[in-house]
N, CA, C and O atoms as a Tripos MOL2 file, in Angstrom:
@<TRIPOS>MOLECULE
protein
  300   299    75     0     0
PROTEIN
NO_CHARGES

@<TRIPOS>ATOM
      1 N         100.1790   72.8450  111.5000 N.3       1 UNK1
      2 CA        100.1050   74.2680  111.7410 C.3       1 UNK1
      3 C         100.9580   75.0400  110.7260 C.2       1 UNK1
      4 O         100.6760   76.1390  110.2470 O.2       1 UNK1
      5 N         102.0100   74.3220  110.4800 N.am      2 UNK2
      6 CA        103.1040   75.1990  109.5140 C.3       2 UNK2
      7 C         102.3620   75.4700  108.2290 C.2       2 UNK2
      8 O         102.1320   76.5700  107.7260 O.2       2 UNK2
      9 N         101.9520   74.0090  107.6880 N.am      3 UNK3
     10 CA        101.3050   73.9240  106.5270 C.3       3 UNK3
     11 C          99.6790   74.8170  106.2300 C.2       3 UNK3
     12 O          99.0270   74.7780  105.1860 O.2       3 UNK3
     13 N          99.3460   75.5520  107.4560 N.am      4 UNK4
     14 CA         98.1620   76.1370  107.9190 C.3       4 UNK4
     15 C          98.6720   77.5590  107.0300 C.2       4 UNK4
     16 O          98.3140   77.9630  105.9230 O.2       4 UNK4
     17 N          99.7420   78.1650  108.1040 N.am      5 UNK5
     18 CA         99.8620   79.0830  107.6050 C.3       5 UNK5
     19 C         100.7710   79.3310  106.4710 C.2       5 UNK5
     20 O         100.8460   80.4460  105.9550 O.2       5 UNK5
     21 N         101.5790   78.1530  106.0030 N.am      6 UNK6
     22 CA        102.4860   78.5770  104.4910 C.3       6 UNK6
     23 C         101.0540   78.9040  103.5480 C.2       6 UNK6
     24 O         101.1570   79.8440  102.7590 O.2       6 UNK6
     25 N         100.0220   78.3310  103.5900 N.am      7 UNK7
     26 CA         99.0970   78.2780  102.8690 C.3       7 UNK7
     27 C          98.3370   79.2590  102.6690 C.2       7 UNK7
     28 O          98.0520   79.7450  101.5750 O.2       7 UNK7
     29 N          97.7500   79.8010  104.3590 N.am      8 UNK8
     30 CA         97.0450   81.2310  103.8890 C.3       8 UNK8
     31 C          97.7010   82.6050  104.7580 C.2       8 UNK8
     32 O          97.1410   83.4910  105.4040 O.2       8 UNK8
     33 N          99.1340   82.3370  104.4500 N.am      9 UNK9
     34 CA         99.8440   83.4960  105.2740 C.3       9 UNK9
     35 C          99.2250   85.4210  104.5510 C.2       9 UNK9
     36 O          99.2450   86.6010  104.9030 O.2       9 UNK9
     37 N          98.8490   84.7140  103.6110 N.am     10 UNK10
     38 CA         98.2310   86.0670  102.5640 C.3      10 UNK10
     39 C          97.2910   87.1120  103.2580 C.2      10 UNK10
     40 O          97.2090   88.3280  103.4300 O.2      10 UNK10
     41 N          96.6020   85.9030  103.5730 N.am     11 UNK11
     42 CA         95.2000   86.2950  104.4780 C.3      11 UNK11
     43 C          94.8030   86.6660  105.9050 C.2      11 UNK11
     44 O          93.8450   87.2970  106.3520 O.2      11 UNK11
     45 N          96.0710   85.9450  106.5910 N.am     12 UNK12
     46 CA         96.7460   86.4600  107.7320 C.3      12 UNK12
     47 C          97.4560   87.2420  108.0570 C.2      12 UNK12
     48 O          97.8160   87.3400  109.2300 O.2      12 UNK12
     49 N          97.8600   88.0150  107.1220 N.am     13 UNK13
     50 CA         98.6180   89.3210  106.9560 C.3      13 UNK13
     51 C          97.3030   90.0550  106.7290 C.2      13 UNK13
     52 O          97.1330   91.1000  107.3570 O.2      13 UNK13
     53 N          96.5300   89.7030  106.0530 N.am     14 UNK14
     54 CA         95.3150   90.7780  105.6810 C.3      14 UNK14
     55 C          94.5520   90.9870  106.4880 C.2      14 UNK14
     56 O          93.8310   91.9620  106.2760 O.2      14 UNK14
     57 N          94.3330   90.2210  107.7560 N.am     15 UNK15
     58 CA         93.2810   90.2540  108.5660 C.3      15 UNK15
     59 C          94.1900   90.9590  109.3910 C.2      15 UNK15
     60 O          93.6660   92.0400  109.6600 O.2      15 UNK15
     61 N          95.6520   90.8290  110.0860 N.am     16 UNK16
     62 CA         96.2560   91.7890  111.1100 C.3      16 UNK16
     63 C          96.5510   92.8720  110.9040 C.2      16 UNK16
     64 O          96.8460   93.6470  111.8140 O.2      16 UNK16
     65 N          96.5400   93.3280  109.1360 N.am     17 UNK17
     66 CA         96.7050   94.4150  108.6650 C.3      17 UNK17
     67 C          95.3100   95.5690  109.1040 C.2      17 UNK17
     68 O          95.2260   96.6570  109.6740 O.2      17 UNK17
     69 N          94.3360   94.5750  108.4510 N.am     18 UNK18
     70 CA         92.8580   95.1370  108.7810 C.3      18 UNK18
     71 C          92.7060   95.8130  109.9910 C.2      18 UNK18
     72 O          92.5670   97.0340  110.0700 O.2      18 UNK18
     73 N          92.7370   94.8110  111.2190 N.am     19 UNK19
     74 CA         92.5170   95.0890  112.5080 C.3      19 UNK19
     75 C          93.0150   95.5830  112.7180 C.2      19 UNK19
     76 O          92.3920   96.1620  113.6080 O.2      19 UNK19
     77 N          94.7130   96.4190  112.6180 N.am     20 UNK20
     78 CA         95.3220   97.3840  113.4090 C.3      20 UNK20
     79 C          94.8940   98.7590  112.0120 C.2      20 UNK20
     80 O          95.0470   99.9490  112.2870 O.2      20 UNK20
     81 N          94.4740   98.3970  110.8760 N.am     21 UNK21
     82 CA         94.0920   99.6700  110.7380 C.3      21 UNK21
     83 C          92.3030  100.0180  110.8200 C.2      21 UNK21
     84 O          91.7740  100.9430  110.2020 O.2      21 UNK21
     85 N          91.7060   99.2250  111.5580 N.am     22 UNK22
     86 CA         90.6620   99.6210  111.9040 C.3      22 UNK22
     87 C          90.8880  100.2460  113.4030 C.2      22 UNK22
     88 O          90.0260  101.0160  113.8250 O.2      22 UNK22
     89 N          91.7250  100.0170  114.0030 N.am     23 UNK23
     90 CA         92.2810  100.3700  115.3540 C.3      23 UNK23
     91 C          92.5740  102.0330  115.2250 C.2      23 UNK23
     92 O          91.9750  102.9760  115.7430 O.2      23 UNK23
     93 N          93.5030  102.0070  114.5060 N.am     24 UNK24
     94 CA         93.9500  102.9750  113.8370 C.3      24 UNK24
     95 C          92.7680  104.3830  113.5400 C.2      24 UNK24
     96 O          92.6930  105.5960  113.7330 O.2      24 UNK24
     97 N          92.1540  103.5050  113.0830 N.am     25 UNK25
     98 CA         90.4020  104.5750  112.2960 C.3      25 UNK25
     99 C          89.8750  104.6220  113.6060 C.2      25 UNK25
    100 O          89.3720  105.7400  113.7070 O.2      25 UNK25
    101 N          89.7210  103.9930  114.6790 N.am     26 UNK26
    102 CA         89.3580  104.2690  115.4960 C.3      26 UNK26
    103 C          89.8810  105.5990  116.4380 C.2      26 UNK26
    104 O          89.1850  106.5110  116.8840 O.2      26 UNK26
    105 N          91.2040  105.4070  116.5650 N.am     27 UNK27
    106 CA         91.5990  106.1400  117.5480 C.3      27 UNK27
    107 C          91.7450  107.3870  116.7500 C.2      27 UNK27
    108 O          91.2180  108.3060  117.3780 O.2      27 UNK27
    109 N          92.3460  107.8720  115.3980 N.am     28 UNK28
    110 CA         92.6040  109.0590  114.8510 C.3      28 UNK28
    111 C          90.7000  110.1090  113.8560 C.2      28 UNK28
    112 O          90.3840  111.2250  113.4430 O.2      28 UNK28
    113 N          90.0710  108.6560  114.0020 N.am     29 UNK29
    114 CA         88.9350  109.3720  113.5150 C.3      29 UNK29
    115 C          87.6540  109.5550  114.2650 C.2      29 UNK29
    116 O          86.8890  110.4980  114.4690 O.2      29 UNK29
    117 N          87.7340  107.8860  114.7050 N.am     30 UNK30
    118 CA         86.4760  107.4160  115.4380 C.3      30 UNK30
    119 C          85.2160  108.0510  115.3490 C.2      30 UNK30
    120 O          85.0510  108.8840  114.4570 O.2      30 UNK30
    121 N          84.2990  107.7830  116.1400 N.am     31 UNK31
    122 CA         82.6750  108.7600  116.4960 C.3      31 UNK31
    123 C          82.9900  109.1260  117.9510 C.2      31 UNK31
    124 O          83.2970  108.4400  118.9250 O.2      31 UNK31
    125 N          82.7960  110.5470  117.7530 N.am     32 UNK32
    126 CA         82.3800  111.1620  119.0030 C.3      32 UNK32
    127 C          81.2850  111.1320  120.1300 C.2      32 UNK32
    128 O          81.5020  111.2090  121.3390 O.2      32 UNK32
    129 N          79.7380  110.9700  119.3400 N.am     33 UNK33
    130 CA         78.9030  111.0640  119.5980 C.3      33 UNK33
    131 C          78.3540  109.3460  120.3180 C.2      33 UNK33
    132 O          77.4520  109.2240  121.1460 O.2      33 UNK33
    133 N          79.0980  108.2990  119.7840 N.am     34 UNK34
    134 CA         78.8990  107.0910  120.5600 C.3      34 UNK34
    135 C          77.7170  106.2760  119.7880 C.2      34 UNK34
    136 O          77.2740  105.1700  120.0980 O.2      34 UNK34
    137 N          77.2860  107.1830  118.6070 N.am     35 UNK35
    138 CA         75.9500  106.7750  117.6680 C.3      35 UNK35
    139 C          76.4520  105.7060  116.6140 C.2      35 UNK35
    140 O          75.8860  104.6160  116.5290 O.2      35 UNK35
    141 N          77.5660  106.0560  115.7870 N.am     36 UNK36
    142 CA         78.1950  105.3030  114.9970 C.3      36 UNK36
    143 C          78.3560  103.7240  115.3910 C.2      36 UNK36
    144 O          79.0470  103.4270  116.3660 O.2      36 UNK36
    145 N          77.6830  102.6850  114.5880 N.am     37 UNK37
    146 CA         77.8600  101.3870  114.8780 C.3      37 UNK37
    147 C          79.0160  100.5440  114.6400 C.2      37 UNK37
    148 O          79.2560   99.4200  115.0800 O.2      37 UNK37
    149 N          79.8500  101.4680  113.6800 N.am     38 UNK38
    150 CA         81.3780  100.4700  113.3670 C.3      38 UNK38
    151 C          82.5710  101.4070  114.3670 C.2      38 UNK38
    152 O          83.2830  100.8180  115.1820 O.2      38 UNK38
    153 N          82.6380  102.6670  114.1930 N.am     39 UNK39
    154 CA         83.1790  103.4690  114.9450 C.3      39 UNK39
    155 C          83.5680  103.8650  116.7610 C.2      39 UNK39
    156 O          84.5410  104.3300  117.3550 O.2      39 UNK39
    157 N          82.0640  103.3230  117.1820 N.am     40 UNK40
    158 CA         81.9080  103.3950  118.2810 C.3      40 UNK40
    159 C          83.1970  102.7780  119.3860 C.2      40 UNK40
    160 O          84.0810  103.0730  120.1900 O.2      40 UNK40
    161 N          82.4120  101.6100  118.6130 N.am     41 UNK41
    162 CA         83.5370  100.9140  119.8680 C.3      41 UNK41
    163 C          85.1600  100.5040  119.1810 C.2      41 UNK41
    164 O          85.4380  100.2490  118.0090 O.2      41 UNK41
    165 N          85.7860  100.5390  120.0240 N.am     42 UNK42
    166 CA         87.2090   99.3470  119.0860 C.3      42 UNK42
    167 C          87.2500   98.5770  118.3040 C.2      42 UNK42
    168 O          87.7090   98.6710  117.1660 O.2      42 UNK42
    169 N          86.6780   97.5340  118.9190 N.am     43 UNK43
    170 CA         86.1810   95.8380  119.0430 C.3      43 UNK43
    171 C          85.5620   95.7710  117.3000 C.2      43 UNK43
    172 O          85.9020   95.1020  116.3250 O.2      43 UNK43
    173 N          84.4650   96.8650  117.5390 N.am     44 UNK44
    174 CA         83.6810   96.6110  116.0810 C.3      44 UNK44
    175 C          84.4150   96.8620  115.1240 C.2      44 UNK44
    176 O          84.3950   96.0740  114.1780 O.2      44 UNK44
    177 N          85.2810   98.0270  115.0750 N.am     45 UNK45
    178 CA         85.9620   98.8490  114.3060 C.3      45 UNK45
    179 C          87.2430   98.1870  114.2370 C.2      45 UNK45
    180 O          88.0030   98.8630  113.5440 O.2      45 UNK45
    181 N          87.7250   97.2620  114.6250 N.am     46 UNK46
    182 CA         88.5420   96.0350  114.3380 C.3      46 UNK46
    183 C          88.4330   94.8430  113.7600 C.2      46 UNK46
    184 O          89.3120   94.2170  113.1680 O.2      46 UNK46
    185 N          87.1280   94.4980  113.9830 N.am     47 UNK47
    186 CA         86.5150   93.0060  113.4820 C.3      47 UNK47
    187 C          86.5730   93.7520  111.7890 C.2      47 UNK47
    188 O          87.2160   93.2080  110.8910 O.2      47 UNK47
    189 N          85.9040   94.8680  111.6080 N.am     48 UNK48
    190 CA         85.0600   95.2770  110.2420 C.3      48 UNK48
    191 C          86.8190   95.6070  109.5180 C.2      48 UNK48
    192 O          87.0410   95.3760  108.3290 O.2      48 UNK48
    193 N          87.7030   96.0530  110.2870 N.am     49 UNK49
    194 CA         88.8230   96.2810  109.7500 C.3      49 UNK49
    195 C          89.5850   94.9570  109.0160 C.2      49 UNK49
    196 O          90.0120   95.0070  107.8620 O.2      49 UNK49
    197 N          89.6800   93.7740  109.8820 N.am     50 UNK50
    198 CA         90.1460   92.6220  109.8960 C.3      50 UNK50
    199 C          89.3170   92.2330  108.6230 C.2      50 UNK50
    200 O          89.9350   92.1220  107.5650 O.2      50 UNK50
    201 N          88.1950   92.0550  108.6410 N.am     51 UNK51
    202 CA         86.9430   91.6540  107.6700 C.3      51 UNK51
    203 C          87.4290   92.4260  106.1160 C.2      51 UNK51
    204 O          87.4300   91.7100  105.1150 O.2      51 UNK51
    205 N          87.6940   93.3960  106.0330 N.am     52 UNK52
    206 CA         88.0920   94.2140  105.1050 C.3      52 UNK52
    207 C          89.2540   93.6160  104.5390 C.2      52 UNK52
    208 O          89.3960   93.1410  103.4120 O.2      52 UNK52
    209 N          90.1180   93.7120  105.5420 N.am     53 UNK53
    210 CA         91.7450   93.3730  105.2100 C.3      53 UNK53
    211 C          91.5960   91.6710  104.4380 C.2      53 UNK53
    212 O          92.1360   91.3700  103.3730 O.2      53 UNK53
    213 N          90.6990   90.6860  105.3210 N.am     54 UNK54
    214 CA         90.7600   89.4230  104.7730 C.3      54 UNK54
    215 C          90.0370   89.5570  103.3240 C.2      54 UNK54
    216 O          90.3480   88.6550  102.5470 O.2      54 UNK54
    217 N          89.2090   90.4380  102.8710 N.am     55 UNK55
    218 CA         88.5120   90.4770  101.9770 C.3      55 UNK55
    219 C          89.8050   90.7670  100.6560 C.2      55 UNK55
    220 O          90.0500   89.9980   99.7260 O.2      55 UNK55
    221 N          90.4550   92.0480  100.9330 N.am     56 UNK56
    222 CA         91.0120   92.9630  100.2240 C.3      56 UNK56
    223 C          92.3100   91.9770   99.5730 C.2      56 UNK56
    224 O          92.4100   91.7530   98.3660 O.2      56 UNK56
    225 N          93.3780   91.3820  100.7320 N.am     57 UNK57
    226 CA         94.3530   90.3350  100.6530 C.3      57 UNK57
    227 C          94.0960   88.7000   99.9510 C.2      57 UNK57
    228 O          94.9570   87.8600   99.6870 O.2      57 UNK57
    229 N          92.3150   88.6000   99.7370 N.am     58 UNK58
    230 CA         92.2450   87.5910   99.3440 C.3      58 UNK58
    231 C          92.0410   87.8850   97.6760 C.2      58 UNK58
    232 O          91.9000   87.0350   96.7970 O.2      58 UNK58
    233 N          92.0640   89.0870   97.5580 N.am     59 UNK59
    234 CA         92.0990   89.7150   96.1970 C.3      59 UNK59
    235 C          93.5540   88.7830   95.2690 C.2      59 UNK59
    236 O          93.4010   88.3750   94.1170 O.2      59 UNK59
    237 N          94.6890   88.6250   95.9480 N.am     60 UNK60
    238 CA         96.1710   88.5160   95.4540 C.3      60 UNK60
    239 C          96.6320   87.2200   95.6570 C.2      60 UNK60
    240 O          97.7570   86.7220   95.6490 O.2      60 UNK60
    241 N          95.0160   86.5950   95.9240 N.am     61 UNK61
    242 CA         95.7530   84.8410   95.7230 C.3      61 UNK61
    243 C          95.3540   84.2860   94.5800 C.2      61 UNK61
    244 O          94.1660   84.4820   94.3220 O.2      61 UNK61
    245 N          96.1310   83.4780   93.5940 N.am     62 UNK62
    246 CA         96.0830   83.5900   92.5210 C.3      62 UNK62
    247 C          95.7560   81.4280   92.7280 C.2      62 UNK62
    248 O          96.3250   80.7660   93.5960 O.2      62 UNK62
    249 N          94.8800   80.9060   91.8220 N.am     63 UNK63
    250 CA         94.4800   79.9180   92.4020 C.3      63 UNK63
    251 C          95.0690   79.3310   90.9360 C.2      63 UNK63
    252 O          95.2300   80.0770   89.9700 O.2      63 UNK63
    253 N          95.4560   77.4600   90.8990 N.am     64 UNK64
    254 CA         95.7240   77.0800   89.7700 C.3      64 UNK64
    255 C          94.8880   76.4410   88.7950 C.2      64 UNK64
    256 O          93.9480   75.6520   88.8900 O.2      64 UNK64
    257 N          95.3950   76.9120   87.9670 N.am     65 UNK65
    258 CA         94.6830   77.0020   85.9310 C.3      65 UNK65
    259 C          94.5210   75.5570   85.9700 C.2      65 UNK65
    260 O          95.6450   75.1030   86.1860 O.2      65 UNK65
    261 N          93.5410   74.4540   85.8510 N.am     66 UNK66
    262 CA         92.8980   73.2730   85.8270 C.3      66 UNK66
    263 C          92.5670   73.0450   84.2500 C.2      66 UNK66
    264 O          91.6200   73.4750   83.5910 O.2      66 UNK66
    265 N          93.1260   72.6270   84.0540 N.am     67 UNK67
    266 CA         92.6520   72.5370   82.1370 C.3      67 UNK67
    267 C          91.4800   71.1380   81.8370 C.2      67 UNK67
    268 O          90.9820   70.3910   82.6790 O.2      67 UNK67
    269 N          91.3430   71.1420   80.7560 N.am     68 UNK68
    270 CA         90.0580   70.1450   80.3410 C.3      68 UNK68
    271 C          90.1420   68.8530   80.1820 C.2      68 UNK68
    272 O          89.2850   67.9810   80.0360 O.2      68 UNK68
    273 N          91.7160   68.8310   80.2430 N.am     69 UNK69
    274 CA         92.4760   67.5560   79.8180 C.3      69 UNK69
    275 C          92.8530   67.0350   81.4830 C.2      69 UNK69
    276 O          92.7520   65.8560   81.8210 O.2      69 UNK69
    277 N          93.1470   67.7680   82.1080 N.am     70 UNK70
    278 CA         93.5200   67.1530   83.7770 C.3      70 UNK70
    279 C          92.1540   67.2490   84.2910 C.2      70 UNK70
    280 O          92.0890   66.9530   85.4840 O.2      70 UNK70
    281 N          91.2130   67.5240   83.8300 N.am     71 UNK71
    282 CA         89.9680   67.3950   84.5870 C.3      71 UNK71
    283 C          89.2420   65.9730   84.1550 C.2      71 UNK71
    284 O          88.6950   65.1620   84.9020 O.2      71 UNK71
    285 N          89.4200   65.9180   82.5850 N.am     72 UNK72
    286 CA         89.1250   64.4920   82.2230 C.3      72 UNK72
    287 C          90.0150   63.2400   82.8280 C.2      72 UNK72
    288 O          89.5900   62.1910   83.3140 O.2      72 UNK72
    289 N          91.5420   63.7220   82.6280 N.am     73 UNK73
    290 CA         92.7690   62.2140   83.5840 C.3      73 UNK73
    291 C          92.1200   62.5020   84.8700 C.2      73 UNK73
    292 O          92.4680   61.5120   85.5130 O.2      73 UNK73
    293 N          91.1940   63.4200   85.8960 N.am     74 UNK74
    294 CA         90.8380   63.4330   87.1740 C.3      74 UNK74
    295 C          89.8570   61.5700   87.3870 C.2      74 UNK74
    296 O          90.0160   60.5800   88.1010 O.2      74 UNK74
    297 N          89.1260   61.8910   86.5550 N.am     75 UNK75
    298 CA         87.7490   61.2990   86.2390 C.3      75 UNK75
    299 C          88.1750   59.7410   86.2080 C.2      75 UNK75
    300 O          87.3310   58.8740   85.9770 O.2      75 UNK75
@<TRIPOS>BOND
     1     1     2 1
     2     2     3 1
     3     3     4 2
     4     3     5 am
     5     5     6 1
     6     6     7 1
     7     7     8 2
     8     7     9 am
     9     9    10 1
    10    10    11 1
    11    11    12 2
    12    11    13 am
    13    13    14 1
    14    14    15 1
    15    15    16 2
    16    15    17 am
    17    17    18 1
    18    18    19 1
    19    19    20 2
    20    19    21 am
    21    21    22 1
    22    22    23 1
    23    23    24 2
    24    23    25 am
    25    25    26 1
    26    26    27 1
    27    27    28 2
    28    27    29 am
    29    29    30 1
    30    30    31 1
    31    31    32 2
    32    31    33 am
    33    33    34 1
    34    34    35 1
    35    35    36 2
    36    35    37 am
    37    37    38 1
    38    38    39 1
    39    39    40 2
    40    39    41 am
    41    41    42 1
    42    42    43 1
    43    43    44 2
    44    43    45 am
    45    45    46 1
    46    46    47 1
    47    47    48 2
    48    47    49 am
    49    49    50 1
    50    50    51 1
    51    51    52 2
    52    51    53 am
    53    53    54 1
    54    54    55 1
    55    55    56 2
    56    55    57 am
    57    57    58 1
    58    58    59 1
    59    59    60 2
    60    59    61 am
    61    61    62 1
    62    62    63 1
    63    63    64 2
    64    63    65 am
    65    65    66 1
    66    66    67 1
    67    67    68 2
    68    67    69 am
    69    69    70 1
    70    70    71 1
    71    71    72 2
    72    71    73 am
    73    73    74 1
    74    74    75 1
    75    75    76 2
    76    75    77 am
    77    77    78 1
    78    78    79 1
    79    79    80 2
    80    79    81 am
    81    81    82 1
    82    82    83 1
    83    83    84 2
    84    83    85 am
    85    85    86 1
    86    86    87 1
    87    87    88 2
    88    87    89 am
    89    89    90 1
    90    90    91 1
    91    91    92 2
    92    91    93 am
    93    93    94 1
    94    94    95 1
    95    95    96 2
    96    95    97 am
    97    97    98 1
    98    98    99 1
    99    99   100 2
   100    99   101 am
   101   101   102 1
   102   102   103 1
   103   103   104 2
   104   103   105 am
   105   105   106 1
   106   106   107 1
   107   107   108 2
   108   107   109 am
   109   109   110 1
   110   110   111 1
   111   111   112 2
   112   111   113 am
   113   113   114 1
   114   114   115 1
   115   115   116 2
   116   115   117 am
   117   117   118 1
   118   118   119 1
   119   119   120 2
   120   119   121 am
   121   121   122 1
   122   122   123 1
   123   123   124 2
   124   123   125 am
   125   125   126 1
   126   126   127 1
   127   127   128 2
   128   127   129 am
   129   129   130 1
   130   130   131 1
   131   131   132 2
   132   131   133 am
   133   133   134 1
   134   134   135 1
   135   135   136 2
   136   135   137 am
   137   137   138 1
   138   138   139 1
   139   139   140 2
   140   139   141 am
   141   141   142 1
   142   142   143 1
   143   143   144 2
   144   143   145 am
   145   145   146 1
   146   146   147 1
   147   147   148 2
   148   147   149 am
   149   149   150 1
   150   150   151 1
   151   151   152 2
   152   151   153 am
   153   153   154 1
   154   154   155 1
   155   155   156 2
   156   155   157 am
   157   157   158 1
   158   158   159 1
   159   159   160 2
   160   159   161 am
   161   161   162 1
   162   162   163 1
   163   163   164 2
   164   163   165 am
   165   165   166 1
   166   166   167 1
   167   167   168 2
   168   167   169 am
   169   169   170 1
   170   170   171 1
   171   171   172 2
   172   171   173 am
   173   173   174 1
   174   174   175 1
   175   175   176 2
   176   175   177 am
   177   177   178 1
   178   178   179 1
   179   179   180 2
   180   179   181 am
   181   181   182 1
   182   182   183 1
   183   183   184 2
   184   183   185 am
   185   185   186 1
   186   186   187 1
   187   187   188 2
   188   187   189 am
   189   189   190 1
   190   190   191 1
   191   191   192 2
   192   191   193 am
   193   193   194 1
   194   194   195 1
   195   195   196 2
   196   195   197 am
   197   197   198 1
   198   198   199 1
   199   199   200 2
   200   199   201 am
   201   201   202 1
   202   202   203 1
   203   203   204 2
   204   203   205 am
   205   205   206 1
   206   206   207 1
   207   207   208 2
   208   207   209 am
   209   209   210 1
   210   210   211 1
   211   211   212 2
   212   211   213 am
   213   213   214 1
   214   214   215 1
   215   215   216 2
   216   215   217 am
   217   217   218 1
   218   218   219 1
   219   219   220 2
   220   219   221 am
   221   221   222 1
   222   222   223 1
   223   223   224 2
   224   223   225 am
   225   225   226 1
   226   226   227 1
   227   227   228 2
   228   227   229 am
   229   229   230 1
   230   230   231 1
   231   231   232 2
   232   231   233 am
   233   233   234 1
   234   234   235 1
   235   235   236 2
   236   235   237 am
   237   237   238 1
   238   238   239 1
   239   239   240 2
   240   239   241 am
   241   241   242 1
   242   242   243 1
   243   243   244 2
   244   243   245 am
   245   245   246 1
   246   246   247 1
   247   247   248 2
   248   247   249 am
   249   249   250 1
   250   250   251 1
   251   251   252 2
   252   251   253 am
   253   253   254 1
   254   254   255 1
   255   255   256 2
   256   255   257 am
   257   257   258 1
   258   258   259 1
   259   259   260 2
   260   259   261 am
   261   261   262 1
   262   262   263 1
   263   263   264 2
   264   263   265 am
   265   265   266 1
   266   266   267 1
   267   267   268 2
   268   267   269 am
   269   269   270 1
   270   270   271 1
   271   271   272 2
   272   271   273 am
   273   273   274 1
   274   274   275 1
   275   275   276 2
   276   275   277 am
   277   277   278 1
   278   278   279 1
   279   279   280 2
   280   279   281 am
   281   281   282 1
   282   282   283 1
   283   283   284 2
   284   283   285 am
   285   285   286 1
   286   286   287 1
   287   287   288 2
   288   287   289 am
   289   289   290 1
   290   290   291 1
   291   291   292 2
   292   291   293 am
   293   293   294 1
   294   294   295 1
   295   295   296 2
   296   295   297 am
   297   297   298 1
   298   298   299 1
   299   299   300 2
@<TRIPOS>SUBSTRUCTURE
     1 UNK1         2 RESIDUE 1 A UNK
     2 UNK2         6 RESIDUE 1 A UNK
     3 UNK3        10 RESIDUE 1 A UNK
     4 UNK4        14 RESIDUE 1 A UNK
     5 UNK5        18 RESIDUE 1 A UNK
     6 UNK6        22 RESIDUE 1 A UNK
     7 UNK7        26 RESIDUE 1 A UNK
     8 UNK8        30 RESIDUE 1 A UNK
     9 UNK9        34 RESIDUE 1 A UNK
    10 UNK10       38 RESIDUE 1 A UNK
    11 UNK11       42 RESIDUE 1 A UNK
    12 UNK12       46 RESIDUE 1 A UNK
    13 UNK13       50 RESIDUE 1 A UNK
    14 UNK14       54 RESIDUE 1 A UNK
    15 UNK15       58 RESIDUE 1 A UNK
    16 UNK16       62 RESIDUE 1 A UNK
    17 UNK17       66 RESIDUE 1 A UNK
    18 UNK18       70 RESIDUE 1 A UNK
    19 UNK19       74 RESIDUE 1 A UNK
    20 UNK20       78 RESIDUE 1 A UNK
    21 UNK21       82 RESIDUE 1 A UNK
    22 UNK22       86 RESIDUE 1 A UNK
    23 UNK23       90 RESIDUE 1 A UNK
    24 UNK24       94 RESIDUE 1 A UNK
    25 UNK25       98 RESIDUE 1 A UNK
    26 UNK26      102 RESIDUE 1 A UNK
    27 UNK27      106 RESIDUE 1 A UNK
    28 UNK28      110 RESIDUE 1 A UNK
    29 UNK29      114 RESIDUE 1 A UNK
    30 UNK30      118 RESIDUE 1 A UNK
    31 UNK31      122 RESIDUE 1 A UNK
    32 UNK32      126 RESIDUE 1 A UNK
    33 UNK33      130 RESIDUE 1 A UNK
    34 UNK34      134 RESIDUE 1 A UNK
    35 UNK35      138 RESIDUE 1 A UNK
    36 UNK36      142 RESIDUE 1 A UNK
    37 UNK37      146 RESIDUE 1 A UNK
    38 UNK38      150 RESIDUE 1 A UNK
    39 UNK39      154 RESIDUE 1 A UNK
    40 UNK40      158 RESIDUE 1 A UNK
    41 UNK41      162 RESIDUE 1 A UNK
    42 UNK42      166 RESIDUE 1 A UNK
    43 UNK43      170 RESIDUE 1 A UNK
    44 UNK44      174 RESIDUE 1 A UNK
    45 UNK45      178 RESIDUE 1 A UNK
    46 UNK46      182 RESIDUE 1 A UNK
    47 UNK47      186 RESIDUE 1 A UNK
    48 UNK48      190 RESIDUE 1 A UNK
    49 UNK49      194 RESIDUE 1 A UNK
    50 UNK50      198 RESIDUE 1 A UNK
    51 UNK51      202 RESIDUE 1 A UNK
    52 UNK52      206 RESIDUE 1 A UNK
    53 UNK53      210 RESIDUE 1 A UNK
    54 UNK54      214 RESIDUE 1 A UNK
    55 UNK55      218 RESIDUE 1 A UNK
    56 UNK56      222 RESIDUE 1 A UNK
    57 UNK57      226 RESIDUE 1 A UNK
    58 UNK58      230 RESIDUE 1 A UNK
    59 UNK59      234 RESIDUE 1 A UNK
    60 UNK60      238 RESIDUE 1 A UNK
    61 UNK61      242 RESIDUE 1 A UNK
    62 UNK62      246 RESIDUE 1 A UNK
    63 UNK63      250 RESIDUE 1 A UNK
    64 UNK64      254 RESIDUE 1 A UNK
    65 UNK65      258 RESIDUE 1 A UNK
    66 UNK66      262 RESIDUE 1 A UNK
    67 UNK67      266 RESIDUE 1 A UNK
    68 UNK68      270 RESIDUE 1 A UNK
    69 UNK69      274 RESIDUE 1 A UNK
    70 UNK70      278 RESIDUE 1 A UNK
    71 UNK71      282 RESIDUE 1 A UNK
    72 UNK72      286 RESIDUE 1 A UNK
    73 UNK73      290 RESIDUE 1 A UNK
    74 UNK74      294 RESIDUE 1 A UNK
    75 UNK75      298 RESIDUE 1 A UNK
């Protein structure tokens, strides 16, 4: 579990970030009218927040440089 999250703590920050600011969009903007499909409810307007945030945070993981020479010693 530790090794779970030392690994993608990035992304887990991005997804709780998401969801409380889709929470957020909800309560200070939301839809009035009950028509809006992300707006409407919480729930949606949290998932799509979370979804965002994991998207946005996975922007800043930086993955390692594999060269031609450790790909051939792989082999």
């Amino acid at each position: 579990m530790k090794k779970l999250l030392s690994k993608y703590w990035i992304r887990i920050i991005g997804i709780l970030l998401g969801a409380l600011g889709g929470y957020i969009y909800y309560i200070k903007i939301g839809c009035n009218t009950g028509t809006c499909p992300i707006t409407s409810d919480p729930t949606n307007s949290m998932l799509y927040g979370a979804l965002m945030g994991f998207l946005l945070f996975g922007l800043f993981i930086t993955s390692k440089k594999v060269t031609a020479k450790e790909k051939l010693d792989k082999k």
